[in-house]
Each structure stands twice: as structure tokens, then as C-alpha cells.
Residue, then its C-alpha position, 0 to 999 in steps of 0.5 A: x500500500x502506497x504511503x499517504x502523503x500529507x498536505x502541501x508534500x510533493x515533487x521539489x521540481x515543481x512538476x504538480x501539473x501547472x508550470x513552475x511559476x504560472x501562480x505568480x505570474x497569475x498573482x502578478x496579473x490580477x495585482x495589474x488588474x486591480x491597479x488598473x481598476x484602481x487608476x480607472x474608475x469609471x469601468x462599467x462593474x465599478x461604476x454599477x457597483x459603486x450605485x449599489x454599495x459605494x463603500x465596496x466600489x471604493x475598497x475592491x480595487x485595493x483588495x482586488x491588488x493585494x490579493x494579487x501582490x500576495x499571491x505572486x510574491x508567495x508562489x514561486x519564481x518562474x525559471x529564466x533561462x541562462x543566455 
């Protein structure tokens, strides 16, 4: 019988199905993402949003970036090729 792993163990080569760094690159975009809802406003969700709940039209977009930042700055690097 196989021995059970527990939780968070798995290959040291980054072989769990996605590609070495693919959640912080995704971390990095939503953090863009965020940014740029922040910087423009007057988007069509944020706006809608901001008639219904103007408290949460005005907190999402920071919360939306720091969500992003953390996940890219806690996922690892992805691999640069030497040249």
C-alpha cells in the first residue's frame, strides 16, 4: 500500500501539473488588474457597483491588488533561462 502523503508534500521540481511559476505570474496579473481598476474608475462593474454599495466600489480595487501582490510574491519564481 502506497504511503499517504500529507498536505502541501510533493515533487521539489515543481512538476504538480501547472508550470513552475504560472501562480505568480497569475498573482502578478490580477495585482495589474486591480491597479488598473484602481487608476480607472469609471469601468462599467465599478461604476454599477459603486450605485449599489459605494463603500465596496471604493475598497475592491485595493483588495482586488493585494490579493494579487500576495499571491505572486508567495508562489514561486518562474525559471529564466541562462543566455
Amino acid at each position: 500500500m502506497p504511503e499517504m502523503r500529507e498536505r502541501g508534500e510533493g515533487p521539489k521540481d515543481g512538476s504538480q501539473g501547472e508550470p513552475r511559476g504560472a501562480r505568480a505570474l497569475l498573482g502578478a496579473a490580477i495585482a495589474m488588474l486591480g491597479a488598473l481598476a484602481t487608476v480607472q474608475p469609471t469601468n462599467a462593474v465599478l461604476v454599477a457597483l459603486s450605485e449599489a454599495v459605494p463603500q465596496l466600489a471604493v475598497a475592491l480595487p485595493p483588495v482586488i491588488t493585494a490579493c494579487g501582490a500576495l499571491l505572486a510574491a508567495l508562489s514561486e519564481p518562474p525559471r529564466m533561462g541562462r543566455r
